[in-house]
C-alpha positions in Angstrom: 0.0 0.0 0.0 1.7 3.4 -1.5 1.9 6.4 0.8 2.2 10.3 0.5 4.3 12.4 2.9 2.9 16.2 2.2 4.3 19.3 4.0 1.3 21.8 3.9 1.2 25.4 4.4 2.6 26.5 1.4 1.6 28.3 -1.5 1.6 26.8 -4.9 2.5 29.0 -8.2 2.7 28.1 -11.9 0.9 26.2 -14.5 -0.4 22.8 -14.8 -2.0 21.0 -17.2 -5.1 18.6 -17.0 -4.7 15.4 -18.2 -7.0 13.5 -20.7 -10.8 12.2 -19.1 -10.5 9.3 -17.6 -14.0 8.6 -17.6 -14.4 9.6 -21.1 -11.5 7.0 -22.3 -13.0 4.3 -20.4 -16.0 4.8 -23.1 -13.6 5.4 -25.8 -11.4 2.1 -25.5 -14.1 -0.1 -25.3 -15.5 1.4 -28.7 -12.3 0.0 -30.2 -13.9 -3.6 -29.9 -16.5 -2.2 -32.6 -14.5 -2.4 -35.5 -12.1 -4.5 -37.4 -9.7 -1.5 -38.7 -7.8 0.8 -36.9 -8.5 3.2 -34.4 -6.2 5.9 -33.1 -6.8 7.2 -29.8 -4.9 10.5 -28.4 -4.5 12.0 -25.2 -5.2 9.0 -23.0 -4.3 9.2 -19.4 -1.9 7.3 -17.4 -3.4 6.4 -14.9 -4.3 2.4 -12.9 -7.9 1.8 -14.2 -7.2 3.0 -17.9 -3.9 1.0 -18.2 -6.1 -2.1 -16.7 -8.5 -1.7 -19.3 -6.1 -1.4 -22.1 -4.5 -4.7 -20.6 -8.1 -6.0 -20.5 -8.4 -5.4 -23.9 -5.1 -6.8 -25.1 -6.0 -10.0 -23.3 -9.1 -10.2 -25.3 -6.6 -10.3 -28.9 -7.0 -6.4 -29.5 -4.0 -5.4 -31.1 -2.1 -2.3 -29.7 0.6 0.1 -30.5 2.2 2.8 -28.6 3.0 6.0 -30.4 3.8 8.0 -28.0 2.7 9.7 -24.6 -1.0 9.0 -24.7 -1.2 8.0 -28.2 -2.4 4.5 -29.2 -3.6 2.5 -32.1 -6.1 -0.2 -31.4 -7.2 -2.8 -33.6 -9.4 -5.4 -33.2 -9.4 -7.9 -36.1 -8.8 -11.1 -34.5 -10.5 -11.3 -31.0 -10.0 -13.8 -28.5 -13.5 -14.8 -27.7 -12.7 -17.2 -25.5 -10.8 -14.6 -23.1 -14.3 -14.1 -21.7 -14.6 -17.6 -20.3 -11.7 -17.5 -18.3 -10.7 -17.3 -14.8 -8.2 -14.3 -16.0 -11.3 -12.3 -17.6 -13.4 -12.9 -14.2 -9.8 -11.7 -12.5 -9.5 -8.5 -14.8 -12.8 -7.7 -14.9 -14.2 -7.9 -11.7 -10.9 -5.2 -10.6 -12.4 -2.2 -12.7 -15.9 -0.5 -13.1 -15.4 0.4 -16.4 -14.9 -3.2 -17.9 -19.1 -3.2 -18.1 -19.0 -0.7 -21.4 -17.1 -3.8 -23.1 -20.6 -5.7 -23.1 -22.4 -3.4 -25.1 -19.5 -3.6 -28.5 -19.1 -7.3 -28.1 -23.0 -7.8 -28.2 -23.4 -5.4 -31.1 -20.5 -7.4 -33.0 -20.6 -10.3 -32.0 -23.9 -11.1 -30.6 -22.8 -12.2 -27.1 -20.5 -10.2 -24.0 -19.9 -11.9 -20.3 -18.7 -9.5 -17.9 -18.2 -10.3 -13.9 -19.6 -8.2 -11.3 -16.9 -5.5 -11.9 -15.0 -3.6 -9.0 -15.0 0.2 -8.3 -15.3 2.9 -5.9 -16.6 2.0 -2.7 -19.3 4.7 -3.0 -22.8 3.0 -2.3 -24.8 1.5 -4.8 -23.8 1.5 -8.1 -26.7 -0.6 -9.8 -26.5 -1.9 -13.6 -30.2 -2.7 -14.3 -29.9 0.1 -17.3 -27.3 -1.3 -18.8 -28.9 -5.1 -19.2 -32.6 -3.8 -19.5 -31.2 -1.8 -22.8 -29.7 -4.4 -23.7 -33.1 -6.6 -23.3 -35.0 -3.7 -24.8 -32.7 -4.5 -28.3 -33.5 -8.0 -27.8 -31.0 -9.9 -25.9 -31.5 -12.3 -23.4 -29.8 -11.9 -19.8 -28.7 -14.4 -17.6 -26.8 -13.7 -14.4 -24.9 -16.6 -12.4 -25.0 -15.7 -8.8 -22.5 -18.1 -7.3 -20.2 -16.7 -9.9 -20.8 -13.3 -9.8 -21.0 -12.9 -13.6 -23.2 -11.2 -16.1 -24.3 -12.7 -19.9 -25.9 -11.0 -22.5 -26.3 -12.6 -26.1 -28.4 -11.8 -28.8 -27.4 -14.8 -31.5 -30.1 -13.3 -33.8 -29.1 -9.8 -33.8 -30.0 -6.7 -32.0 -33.3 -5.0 -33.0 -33.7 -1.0 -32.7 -36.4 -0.5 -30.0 -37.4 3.1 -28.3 -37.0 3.0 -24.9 -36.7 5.7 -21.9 -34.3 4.3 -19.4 -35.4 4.7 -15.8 -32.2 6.8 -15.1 -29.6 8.6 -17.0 -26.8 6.7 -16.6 -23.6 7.9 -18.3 -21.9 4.1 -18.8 -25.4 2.8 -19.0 -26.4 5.2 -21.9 -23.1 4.5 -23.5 -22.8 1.0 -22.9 -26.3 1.3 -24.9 -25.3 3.1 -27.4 -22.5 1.1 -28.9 -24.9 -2.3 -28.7 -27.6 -0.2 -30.9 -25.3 1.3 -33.8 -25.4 -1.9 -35.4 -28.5 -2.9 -34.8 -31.4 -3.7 -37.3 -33.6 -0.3 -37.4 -34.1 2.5 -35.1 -33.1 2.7 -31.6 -34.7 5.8 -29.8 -33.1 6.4 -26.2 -35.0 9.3 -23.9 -33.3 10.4 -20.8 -30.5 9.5 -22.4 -27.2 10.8 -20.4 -25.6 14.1 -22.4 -22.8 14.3 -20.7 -19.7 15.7 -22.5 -18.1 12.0 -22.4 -20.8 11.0 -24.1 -20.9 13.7 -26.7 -17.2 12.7 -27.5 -18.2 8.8 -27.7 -20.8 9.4 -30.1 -19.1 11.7 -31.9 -16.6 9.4 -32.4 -18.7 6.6 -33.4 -20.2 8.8 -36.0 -16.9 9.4 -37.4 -16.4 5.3 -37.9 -19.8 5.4 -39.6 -22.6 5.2 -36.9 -25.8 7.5 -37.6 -26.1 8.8 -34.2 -28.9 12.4 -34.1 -29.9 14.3 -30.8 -26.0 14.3 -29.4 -25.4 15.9 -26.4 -29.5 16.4 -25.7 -31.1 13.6 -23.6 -33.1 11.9 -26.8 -30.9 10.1 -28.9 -31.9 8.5 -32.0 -29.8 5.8 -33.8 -30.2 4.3 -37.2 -28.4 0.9 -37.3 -25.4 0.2 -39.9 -23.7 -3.0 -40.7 -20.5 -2.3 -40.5 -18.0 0.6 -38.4 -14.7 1.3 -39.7 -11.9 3.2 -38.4 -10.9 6.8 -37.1 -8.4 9.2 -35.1 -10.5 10.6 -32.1 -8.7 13.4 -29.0 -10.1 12.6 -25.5 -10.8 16.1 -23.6 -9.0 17.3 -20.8 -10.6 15.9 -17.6 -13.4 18.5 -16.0 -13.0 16.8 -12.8 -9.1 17.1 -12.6 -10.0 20.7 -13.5 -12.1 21.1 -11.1 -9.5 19.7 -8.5 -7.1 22.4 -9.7 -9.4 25.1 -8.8 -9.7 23.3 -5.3 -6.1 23.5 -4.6 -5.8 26.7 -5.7 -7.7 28.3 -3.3 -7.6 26.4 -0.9 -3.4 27.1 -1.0 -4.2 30.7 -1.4 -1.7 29.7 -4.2 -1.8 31.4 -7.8 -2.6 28.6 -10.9 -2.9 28.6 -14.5 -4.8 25.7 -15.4 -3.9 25.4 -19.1 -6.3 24.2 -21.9 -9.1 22.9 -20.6 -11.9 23.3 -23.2 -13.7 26.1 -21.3 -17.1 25.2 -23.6 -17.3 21.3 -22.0 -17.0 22.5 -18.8 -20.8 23.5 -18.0 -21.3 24.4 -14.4 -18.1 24.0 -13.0 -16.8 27.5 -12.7 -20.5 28.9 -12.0 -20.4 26.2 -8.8 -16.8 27.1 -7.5 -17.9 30.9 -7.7 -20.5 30.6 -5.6 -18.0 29.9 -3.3 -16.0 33.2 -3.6 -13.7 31.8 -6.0 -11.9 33.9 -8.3 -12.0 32.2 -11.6 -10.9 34.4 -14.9 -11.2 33.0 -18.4 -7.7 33.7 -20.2 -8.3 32.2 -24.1 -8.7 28.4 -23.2 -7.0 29.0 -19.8 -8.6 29.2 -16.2 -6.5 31.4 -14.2 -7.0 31.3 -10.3 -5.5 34.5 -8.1 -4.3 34.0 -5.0 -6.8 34.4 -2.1 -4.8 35.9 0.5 -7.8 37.4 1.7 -9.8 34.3 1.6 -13.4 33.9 -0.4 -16.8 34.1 0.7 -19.7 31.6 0.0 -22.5 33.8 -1.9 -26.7 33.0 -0.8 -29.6 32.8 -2.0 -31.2 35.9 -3.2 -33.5 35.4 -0.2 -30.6 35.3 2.0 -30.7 31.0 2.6 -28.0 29.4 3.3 -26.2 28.4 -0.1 -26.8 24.6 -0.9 -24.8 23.0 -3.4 -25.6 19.4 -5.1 -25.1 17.3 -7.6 -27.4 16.6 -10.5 -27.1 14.9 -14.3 -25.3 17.1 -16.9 -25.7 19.9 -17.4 -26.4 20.3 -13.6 -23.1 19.7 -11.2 -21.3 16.9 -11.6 -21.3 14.5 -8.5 -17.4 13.7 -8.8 -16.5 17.0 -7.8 -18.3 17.5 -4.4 -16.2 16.1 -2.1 -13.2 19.0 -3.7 -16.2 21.7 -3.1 -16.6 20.5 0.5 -12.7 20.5 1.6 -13.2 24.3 -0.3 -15.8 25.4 2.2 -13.9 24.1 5.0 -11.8 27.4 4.5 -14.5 29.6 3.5 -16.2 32.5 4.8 -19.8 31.4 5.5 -21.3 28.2 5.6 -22.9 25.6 3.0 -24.5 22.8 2.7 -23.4 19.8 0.5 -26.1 17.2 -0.8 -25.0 14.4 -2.6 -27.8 13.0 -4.5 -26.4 10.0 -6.4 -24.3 8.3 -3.9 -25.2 7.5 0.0 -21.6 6.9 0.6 -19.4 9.5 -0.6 -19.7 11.7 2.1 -18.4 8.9 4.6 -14.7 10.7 4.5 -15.7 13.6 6.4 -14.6 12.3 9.4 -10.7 12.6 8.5 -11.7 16.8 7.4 -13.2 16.5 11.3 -10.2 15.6 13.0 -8.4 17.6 11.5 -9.6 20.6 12.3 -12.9 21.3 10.1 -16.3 22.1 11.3 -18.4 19.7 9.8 -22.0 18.3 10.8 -22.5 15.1 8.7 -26.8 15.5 8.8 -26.9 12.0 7.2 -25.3 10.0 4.5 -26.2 12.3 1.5 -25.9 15.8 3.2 -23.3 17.9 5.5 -23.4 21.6 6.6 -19.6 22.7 6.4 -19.0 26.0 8.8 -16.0 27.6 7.1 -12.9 28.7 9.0 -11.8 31.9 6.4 -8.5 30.7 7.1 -8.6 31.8 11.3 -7.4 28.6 12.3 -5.6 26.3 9.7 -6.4 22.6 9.2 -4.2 20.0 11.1 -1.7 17.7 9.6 -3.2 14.2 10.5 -2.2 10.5 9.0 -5.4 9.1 7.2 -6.1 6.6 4.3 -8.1 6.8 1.0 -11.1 5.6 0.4 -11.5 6.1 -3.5 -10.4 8.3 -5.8 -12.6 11.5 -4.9 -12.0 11.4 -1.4 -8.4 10.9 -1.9 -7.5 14.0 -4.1 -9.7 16.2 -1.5 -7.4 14.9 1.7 -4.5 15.9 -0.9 -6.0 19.3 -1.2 -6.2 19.5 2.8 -3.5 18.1 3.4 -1.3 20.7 0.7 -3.7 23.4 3.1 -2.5 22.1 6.5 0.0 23.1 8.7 2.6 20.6 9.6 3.4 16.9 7.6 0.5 14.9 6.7 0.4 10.9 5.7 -2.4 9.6 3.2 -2.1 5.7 2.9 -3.6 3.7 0.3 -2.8 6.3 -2.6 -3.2 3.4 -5.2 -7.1 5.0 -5.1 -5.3 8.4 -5.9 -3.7 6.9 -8.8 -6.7 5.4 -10.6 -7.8 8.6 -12.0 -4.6 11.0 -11.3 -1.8 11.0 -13.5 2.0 11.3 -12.3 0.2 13.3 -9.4 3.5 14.2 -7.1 5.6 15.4 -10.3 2.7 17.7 -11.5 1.8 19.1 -8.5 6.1 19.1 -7.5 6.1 21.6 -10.2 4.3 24.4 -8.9 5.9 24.3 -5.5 4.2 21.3 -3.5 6.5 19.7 -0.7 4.8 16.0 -1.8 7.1 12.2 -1.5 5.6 9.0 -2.3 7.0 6.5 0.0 6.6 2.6 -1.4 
């Protein structure tokens, strides 16, 4: 288990640059298995759960080639199909979330995709009834082994366009959709459809191999079935949520950050959110530039003078992976807020490290807590914790830059999954940050 020694307390300057979306290129790599010819992929991140999933695939006979930092080609011309009976697929699969989206290409292709009860954050539930009901919608059937833990879908048939409105608008469940119905017989109509950007970029994509795709980035998609994808060049985006992190650190450093190319018009409500905590955030061409807060920031209210409440909602509203960074924010602020997180009744669980170190918290239940800011009177205290998932790790990171004193976060694998090269990157705008094996 990987550890980080951080010496907090100091201020931060420079520039730094977000890596690709991890979310979005778990999407994009499993849209590889969709085609026989070539795909090139740039700006993938190098982070745990993508390199798994790239390893996933190159178990399954996908053949791939490095061009450079973040730059692959995939092709997937003579498939392993086999792989997925294995006792290594049930290994690899089962150790990332993001190894459900394989399901939907395989079953578009080639009329059948196993997956096992795949791994994750330990968030709360995390159901995937949209997934398989979309699937069952096109005409597959569904069988799930309990004792093994493992998931079938096959459709030997074919897949049959169907219009369905999907109970919730899941982002991997929408896209894991998506790819089985580009190749199926008709017209597939999906309402509350997820439009987040990842998914923009995924069908974009998919139109560029050929795919007839209408309504992207609103939730009603309509998809015309072709018989054949071929391939294409597709750029990930930078990753909102690593954005959003920056801002976190920034302020929360009183430190002064240029966050560099971050594709201001995918970014929806994240700077509206962070400014309603007193957040400085100036638009410099494609750049975010943060001042420093030496004099601290204070949360806004409501017009009627509430207290401000900030939650998470389906794009275009808030995105849920950045509230535990807007809570570790408040802890400093002037004013108070209250954070309610919708989606998942567990996220909020790491409060308790923010607690004894120093933060006034009151954890109401498992979706909401009132944070009473400090405006920077009394600092947070350096503490030893561990990391529950990736979220909650980057925020101790943020308080733990923010604290006085050295601080110890264990388990920094979590960190890793979605943060790329973290200590170099944030090394080279001033952070005091060693990872000890």
């Amino acid at each position: 288990m990987g550890t980080f020694q951080i010496e907090g307390g100091h201020q931060l300057q420079g520039k730094i640059q977000p890596q690709g979306a991890k979310n979005e290129a778990l999407q994009i790599l499993c849209a590889v298995l969709l085609t026989s010819e070539e795909v090139r992929i740039n700006n993938i991140p190098d982070i745990i759960d993508v390199n798994k999933l790239i390893g996933l695939l190159e178990n399954l006979g996908v053949k791939i080639q490095k061009l450079g930092k973040g730059s692959y080609i995939f092709k997937s011309d003579a498939l392993n199909l086999d792989y997925l009976q294995s006792e290594q697929f049930k290994k690899d699969g089962s150790g990332l979330r993001g190894s459900i989206m394989i399901v939907g290409p395989l079953l578009s292709r080639f009329g059948k995709g196993y997956i096992p009860k795949p791994g994750g954050d330990k968030i709360g539930r995390r159901r995937l009834d949209t997934h398989f009901e979309g699937f069952i919608n096109l005409g597959a059937s569904f069988r799930y082994n309990k004792e093994e833990r493992f998931y079938g879908v096959e459709a030997p048939n074919g897949l049959k366009g169907k219009y369905m409105l999907l109970e919730e608008a899941s982002v991997t469940g929408t896209a894991n959709i998506v790819m089985a119905a580009v190749m199926a017989e008709g017209t597939t109509t999906i309402y509350n459809a997820a439009c987040e950007p990842y998914l923009q970029q995924l069908c974009k994509m998919l139109n560029s191999m050929g795919a007839k795709i209408g309504g992207v980035g609103s939730n009603l998609l309509v998809i015309e079935g072709v018989t054949e994808l071929g391939g294409c060049e597709h750029t990930i985006l930078p990753d909102m949520i690593e954005i959003g992190s920056w801002i976190g650190l920034a302020a929360m450093t009183k430190s002064e950050i240029t966050i560099t190319n971050v594709r201001w018009e995918m970014l929806g409500l994240i700077p509206t959110t962070f400014k309603k905590l007193g957040i400085t955030i100036e638009r410099r061409g494609d750049d975010i530039f943060i001042p420093a807060h030496n004099d601290g920031y204070e949360v806004q209210s409501f017009i009627d003078g509430s207290i401000m409440n900030i939650s998470d909602a389906p794009w275009p509203g808030f995105t849920p992976d950045l509230l535990s960074i807007i809570l570790v924010v408040a802890t400093q602020a002037r004013g108070s807020v209250l954070i309610h997180q919708k989606m998942f009744e567990s996220r909020l669980f790491f409060v308790d490290k923010l607690i004894d170190m120093g933060a006034k918290i009151i954890l109401c239940d498992p979706h909401r807590a009132t944070v009473i800011g400090h405006d920077f009177h009394s600092s947070l205290k350096a503490t030893t914790m561990t990391s529950p998932d990736i979220r909650a790790g980057i925020s101790l990171l943020i308080a733990a830059l923010s604290a006085k004193g050295t601080s110890t976060i264990h388990n920094i694998e979590q960190i890793d999954r979605g943060y790329e090269d973290i200590e170099a990157r944030l090394k080279s705008i001033g952070a005091k940050i060693e990872r000890i094996a």
